[in-house]
C-alpha positions in Angstrom: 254.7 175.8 86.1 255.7 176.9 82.7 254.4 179.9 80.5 255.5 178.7 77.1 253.9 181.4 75.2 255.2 180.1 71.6 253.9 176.8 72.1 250.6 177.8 70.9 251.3 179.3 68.0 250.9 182.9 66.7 247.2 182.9 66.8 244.2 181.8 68.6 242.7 178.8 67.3 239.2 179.0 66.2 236.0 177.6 64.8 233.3 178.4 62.3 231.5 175.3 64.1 229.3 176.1 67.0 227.0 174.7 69.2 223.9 175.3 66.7 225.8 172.8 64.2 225.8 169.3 66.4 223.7 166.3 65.9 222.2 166.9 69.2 221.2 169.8 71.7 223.8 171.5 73.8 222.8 173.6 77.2 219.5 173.6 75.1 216.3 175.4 77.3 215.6 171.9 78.6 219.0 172.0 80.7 217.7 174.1 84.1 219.9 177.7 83.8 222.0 176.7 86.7 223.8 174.1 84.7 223.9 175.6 81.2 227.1 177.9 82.1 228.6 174.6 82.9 227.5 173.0 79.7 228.8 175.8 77.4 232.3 175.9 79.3 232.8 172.0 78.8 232.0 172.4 74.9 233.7 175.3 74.4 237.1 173.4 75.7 235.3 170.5 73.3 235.5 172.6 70.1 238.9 174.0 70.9 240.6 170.8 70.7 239.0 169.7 68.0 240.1 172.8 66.4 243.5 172.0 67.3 243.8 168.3 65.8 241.7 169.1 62.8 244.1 171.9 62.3 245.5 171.1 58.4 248.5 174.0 59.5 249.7 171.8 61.8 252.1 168.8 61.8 251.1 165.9 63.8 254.3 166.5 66.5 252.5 169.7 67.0 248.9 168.9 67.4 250.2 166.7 70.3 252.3 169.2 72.2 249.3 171.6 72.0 247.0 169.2 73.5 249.7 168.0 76.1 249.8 171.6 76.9 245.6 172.1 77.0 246.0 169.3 79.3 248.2 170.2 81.5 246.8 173.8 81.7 243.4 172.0 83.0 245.5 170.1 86.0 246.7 172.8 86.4 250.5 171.8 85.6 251.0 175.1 83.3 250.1 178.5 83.2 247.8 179.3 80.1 249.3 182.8 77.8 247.6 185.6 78.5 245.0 186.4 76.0 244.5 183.0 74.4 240.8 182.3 74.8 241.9 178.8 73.3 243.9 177.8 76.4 241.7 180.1 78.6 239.0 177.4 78.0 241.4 174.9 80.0 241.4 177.4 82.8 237.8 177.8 82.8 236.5 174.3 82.7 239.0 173.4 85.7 236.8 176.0 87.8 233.7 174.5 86.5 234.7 171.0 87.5 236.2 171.9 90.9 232.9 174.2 91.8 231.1 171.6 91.1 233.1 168.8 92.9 233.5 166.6 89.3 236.6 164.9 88.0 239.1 166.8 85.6 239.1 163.6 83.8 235.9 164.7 82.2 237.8 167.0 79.9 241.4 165.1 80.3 239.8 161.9 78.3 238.5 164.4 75.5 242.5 165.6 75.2 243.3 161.6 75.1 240.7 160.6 71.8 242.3 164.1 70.2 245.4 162.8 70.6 244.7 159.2 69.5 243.1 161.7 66.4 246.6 162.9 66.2 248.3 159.9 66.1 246.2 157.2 64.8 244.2 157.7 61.1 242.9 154.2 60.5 241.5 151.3 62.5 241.7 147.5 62.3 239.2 146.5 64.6 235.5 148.0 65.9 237.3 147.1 69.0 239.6 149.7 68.7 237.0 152.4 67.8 234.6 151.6 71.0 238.2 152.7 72.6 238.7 155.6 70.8 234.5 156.6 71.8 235.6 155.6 75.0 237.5 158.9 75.5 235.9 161.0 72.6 232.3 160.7 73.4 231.5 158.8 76.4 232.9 161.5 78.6 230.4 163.9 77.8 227.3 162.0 78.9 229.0 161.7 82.0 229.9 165.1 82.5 225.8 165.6 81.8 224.6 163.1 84.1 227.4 163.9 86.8 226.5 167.6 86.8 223.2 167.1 87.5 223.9 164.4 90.5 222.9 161.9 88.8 224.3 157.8 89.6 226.3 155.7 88.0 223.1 153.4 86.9 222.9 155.8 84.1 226.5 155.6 83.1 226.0 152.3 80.6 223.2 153.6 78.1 224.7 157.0 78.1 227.9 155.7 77.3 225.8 153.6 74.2 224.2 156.6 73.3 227.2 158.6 73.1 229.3 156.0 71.2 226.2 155.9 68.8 226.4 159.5 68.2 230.0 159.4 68.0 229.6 156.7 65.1 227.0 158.1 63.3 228.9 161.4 63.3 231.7 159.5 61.5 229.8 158.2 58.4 228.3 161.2 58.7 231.8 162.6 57.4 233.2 159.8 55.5 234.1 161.6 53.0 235.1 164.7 54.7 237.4 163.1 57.2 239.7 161.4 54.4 240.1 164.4 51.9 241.1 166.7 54.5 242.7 164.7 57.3 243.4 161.5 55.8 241.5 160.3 58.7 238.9 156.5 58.6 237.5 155.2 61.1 235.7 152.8 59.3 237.7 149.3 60.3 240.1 148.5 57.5 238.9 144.7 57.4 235.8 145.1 56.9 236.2 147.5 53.8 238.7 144.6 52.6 236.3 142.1 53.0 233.6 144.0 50.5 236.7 144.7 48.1 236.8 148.4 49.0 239.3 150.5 48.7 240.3 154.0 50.6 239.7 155.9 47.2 236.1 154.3 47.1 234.9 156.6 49.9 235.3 159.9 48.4 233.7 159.3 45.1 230.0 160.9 44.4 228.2 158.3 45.5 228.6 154.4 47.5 229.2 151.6 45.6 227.6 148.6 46.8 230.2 146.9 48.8 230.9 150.1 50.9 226.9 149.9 51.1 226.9 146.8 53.0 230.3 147.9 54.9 227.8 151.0 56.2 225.1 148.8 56.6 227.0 146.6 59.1 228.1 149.6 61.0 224.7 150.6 61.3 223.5 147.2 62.8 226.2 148.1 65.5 224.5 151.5 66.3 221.0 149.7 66.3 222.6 147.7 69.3 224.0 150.7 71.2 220.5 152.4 70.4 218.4 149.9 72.0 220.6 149.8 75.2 220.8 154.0 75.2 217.0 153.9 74.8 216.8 152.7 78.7 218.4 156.0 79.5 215.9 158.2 79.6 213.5 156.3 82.2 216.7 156.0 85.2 217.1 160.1 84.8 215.9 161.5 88.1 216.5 165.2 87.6 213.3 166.1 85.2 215.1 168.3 82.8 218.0 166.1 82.3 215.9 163.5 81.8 214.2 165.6 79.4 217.1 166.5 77.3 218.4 162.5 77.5 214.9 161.3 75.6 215.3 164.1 73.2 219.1 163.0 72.5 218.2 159.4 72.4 215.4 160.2 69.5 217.6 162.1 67.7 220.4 159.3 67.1 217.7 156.9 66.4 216.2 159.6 63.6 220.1 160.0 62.4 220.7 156.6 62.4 217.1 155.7 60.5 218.7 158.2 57.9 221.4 156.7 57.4 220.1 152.9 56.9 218.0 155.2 54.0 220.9 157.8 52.7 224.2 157.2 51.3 226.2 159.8 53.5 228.9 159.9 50.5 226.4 161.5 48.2 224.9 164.0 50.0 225.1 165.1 53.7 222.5 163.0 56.1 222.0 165.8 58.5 218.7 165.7 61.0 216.0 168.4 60.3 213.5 170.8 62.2 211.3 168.1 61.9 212.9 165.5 63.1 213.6 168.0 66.5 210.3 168.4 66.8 209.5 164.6 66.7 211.9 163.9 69.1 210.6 166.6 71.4 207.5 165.0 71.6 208.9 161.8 72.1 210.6 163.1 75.0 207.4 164.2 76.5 206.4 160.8 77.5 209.2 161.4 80.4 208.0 164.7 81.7 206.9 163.0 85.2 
């Protein structure tokens, strides 16, 4: 093992994002007690590599070597610096997995997307960006569904579901994303093919053609929607299956949002309302 103490940097990487700020509930008061410890550890290891790739400080070279590193602190391949929290989080999700007899693969593909973040800043094909949400967001339903024992029946609409999030998360940021990391993951052909440029997604509000660019992204998310709305009904464990329903309303409300808001003029963020809506949408599934 190595302890490469500089590797990481003179100090610890952290965020003003927390769990209060997502699109969707994490370790909420539906998720039984038992399991939330779990669920913070997995997003905490979550938010410190995104930390790291959205890092502005940090050359591209070096954003991978610190992920490599995260990485191979969770198979346990290196020893983590004393007194780093950020590579502490490695440490503590690979006891959470192994206590709980889950794959370290759960948090190794998160490491994989933030590299491909990294490395990669625009994207030719949807193709590629179901790929990308392959690693990025599609883990984390499993690590939900596997925590709480549940089967592999449930791993195709939560896999929609999270690639829906995932997506919606990214127009949801547009803007963001290019100003401060150069970073689209809106495929580059279908921009060309409304005569959009780059430039035309950071100005105060969408011009048409990057209307209808959104709107055929959205049609997308409808599809993964309808297929993540079976989730919800093959949940066994009541509370998961709880917190699945409330999920799956609270894409569908983001995504309605979006067909209605231009995400480049103003931020399209879900509200109280919308929480409570989904709640009691999820109370059909309290059996």
């Amino acid at each position: 093992m190595q302890d490469d103490a500089h590797l990481w940097g003179k100090q610890d990487v952290s965020s003003s994002k927390g769990m209060k700020d997502e699109n969707f509930p994490v370790g909420s008061f539906l998720i039984s007690a038992k399991h939330r410890p779990a669920v913070h550890a997995y997003y905490r290891f979550a938010r410190v590599a995104d930390d790291m790739v959205d890092n502005t400080r940090l050359s591209p070279a070096q954003k991978v070597d610190r992920l490599k590193a995260l990485r191979e602190v969770l198979y346990g391949e290196r020893k983590p610096p004393a007194g780093r929290a950020d590579a502490w989080s490695a440490v503590i999700l690979r006891a959470v997995l192994q206590e709980r007899g889950l794959p370290l693969t759960l948090g190794g593909d998160l490491l994989t997307a933030f590299i491909m973040d990294a490395e990669k800043t625009r994207y030719e094909h949807w193709s590629e960006l179901l790929h990308y949400c392959q690693y990025s967001a599609n883990p984390v339903g499993r690590f939900l569904l596997m925590l709480h024992g549940e089967g592999e029946e449930t791993f195709g609409p939560s896999d929609a579901l999270c690639t829906a999030l995932q997506i919606v998360n990214h127009m949801q940021d547009v803007s963001s994303d290019l100003k401060t990391l150069n970073r689209c993951y809106i495929p580059l052909p279908w921009l060309a093919a409304e005569n959009v440029r780059l430039k035309d997604l950071i100005l105060a509000r969408s011009k048409p053609g990057v209307r209808r660019v959104f709107d055929r992204m959205l049609t997308h998310v409808d599809a993964l929607n309808e297929e993540a709305a079976r989730l919800p009904a093959l949940v066994k464990d009541r509370r998961m299956r709880l917190e699945a329903a409330v999920i799956v309303a609270l894409c569908r409300r983001l995504t309605e949002r979006l067909h209605r808001q231009d995400p480049i003029a103003e931020r399209v963020a879900l509200t109280k309302l919308d929480g409570l809506q989904a709640l009691g949408y999820a109370m059909r599934y309290m059996r």
